[in-house]
N, C-alpha and C positions, 0 to 999 in steps of 0.2 A: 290149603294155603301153602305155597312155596315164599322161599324168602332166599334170595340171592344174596351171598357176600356181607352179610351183616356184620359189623364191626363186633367183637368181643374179647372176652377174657375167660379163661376157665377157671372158674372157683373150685371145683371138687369133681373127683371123678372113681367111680368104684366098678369091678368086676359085676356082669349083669348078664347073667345068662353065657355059655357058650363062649365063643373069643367076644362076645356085646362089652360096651361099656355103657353106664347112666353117669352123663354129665349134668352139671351143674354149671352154668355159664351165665355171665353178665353183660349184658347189648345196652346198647344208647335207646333203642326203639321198642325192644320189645322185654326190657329189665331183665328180671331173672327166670332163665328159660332151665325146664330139665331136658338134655336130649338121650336119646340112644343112639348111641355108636355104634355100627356093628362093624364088623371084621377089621378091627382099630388095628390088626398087621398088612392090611393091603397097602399099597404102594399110593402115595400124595404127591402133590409138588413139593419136590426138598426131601424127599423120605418117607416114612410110613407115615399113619396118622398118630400112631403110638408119640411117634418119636415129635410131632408138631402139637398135638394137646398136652399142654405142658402151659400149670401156672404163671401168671407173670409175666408173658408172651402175646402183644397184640397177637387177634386173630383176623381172619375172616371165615366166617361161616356162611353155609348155604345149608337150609334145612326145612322139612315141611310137614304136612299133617292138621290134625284139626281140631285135637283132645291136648291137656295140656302136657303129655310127654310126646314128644315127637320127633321125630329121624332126623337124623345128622345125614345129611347129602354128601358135603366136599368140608375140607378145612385147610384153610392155608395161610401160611404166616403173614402177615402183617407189618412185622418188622421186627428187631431185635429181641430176645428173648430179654430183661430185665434181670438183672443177676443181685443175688441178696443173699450174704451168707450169717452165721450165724445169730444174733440177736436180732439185725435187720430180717434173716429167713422168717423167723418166728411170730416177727411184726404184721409183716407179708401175711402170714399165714393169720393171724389175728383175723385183720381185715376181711380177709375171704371170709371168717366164718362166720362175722359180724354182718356180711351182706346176705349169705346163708339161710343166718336167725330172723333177721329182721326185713330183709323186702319180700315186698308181695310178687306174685307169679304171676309175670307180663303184667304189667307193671311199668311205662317207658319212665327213665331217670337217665335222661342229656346229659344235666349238666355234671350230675353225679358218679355218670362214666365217665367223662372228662379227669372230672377232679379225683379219681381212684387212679388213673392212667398219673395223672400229675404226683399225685402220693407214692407211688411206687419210684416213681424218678427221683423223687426225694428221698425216698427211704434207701436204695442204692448208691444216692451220696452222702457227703460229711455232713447232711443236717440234721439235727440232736432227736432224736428214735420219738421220746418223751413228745417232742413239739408238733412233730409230724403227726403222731397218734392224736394227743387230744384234738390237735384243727379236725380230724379226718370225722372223729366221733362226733364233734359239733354240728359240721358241714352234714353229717346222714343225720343227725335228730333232726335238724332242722328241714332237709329235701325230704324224712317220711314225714312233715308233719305233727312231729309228736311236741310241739310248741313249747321244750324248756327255753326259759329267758334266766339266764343268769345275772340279770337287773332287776326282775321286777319280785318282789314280795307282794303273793296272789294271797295273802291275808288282808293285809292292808293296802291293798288298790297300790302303790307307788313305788317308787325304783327303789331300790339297795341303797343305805345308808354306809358310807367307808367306817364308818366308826361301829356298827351295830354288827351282832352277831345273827346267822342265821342255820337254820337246819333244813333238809330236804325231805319234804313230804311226798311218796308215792302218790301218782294221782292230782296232786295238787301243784307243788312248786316248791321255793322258797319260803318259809316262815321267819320272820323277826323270833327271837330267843331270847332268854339269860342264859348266858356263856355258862354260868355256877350249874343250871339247871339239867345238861344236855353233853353227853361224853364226847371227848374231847377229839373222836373221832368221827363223829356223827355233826359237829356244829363248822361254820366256815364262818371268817371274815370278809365284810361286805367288801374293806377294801382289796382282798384278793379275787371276789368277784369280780369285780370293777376291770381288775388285771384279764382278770380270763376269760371276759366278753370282751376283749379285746383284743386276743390271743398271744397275751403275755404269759407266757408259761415257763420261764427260767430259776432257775435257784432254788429257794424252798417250796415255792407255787410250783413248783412241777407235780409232787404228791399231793397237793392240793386237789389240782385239776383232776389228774386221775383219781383221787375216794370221791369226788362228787361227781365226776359222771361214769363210775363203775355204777353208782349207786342210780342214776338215772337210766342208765343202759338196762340192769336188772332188773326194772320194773317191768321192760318191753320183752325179755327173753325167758315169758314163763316157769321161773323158779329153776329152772334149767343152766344147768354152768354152762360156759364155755369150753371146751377142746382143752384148745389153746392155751391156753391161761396155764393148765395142769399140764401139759407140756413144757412148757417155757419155763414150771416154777423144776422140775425137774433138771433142765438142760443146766441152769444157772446150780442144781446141789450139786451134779456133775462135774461142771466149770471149777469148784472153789475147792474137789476133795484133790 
């Protein structure tokens, strides 16, 4: 199979073999592809390939083969590299790894490379890091499939009460609670629910949003931490000595 010009993004890329490299790439058609690079210093349009596979950088690729790693042909830019620097860089890098952990290999996700290309444009402007992230993690639970509803309490068949307390069950969903019964880190308010399926995520609902869908995130990434996360909590003790 050849495949001409596909639209993507490079998620990850590591030394493989020789001058090779093994990418990690994100397509509209064919989801998350791994490729191999080889002599990533020969000469591209615009410069080497080194110097064009580069995070955060519409692409276009051409590559072929028939098993699920397969040859990088050509690479060429797309359009403007996307520029993200410190806490935004980290956010960026979040993202990738949360595509990484959780989609499937070839796999097509449209509307979800759209809406990653849209994240990143936000995430390089003034809008607030926090609101950008949780949309992004809602928008991928919901295109893999994994059917959290921040409405519905799947114990008792019906939507979230603004008044009632709930906790998050692995597997299951949302449960009704006693707030006395359930620490105070583990239980949410239906009516911040209410807020956050509707992607109101500002003021105290910002920590909100993020412990309940770290906590739905972790059920799908195998007991397995994030990168990221120990990165960033690093950059930020750096920031404040």
């Amino acid at each position: 199979m050849r495949v001409n010009l596909q639209p993507a993004f490079l998620l990850h890329s590591r030394p493989y073999r020789d001058s090779s490299q093994l990418l990690e790439v994100f397509t509209p058609e064919y989801g998350r592809l791994s490729l191999v690079g080889r002599g990533v210093h020969r000469k591209a349009r615009g410069g080497s390939l080194r110097a064009t596979l580069q995070p955060f950088r519409p692409l276009l690729l051409s590559f072929s083969g028939r098993s699920e790693l397969q040859s990088l042909v050509s690479a060429e830019p797309a359009g403007l590299a996307i520029t993200l620097r410190g806490e935004r860089l980290f956010s960026g890098l979040y993202l990738n790894e949360l595509l990484l952990r959780l989609l499937h290999s070839q796999s097509p996700h449209q509307a979800l490379f759209a809406y990653y290309g849209e994240t990143l444009h936000n995430l390089s402007g003034e809008a607030a890091i926090d609101t950008v992230l949780r949309s992004f993690e809602l928008r991928l639970l919901d295109e893999l499939g994994y059917g959290f509803d921040p409405l519905w309490d799947v114990r008792a068949q019906s939507s979230v009460k603004a008044e009632a307390w709930y906790e998050y069950h692995p597997g299951l969903g949302l449960v009704e609670c006693h707030s006395q019964a359930v620490p105070e880190h583990s239980r949410f308010a239906g009516h911040d629910l209410q807020a956050i399926a509707k992607g109101q995520f500002g003021g105290a609902r910002s920590q909100v949003a993020k412990r309940l869908l770290r906590q739905v995130i972790a059920e799908h990434l195998g007991g397995r931490p994030l990168h990221t996360r120990e990165l960033f909590r690093q950059f930020r003790q750096k920031a404040v000595q």
